[in-house]
N, C-alpha and C positions, 0 to 999 in steps of 0.2 A: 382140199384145194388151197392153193395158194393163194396171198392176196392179189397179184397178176392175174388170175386165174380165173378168180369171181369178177373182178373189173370186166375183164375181154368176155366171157360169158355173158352176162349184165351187156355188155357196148353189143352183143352182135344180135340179146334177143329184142332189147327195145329201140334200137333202130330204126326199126320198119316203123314200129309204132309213132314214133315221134316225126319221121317224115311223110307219114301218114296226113298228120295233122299241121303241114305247113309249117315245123319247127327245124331246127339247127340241134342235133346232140353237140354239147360243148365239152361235156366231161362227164365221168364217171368213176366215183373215187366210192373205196370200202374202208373205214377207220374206224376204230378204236378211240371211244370215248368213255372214260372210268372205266365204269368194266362192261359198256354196253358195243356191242358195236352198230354200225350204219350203211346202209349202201346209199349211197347218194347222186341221183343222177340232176343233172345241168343242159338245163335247154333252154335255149332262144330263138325269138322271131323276129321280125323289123317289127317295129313298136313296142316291143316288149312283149314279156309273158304276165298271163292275166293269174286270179285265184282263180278263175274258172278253169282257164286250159288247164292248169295243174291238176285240180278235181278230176277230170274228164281222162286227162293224161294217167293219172296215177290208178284209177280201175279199169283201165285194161291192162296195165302193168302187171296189177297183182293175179288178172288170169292167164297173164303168160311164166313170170317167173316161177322158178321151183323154190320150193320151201325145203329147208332141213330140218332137223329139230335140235 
């Protein structure tokens, strides 16, 4: 897959999830840092995002996306 590819995958599966929970998806970017890379999703609410919503946000993430090896 392409890095396009993993973005728009990534924006279409946690979507729901994040408007789920009363947030705004802002971005979604996959990069190349050393030699590791990241998927990185970006979300807001009015007031701001807590460590908690993150927490809460980020395991149901990991039971929707797919894993490669």
């Amino acid at each position: 897959m392409t890095k396009k590819q993993i973005e728009s995958t990534c924006e279409e599966l946690v979507q729901p999830i994040i408007e789920e929970r009363g947030f705004e998806l802002v971005d979604v970017e996959y990069v190349k840092e050393g030699s590791t890379y990241y998927l990185r999703v970006y979300a807001d609410k009015p007031g701001g995002i807590t460590i908690d919503d993150c927490v809460e946000t980020v395991s149901y993430t990991h039971l929707t996306l797919p894993t490669t090896p």
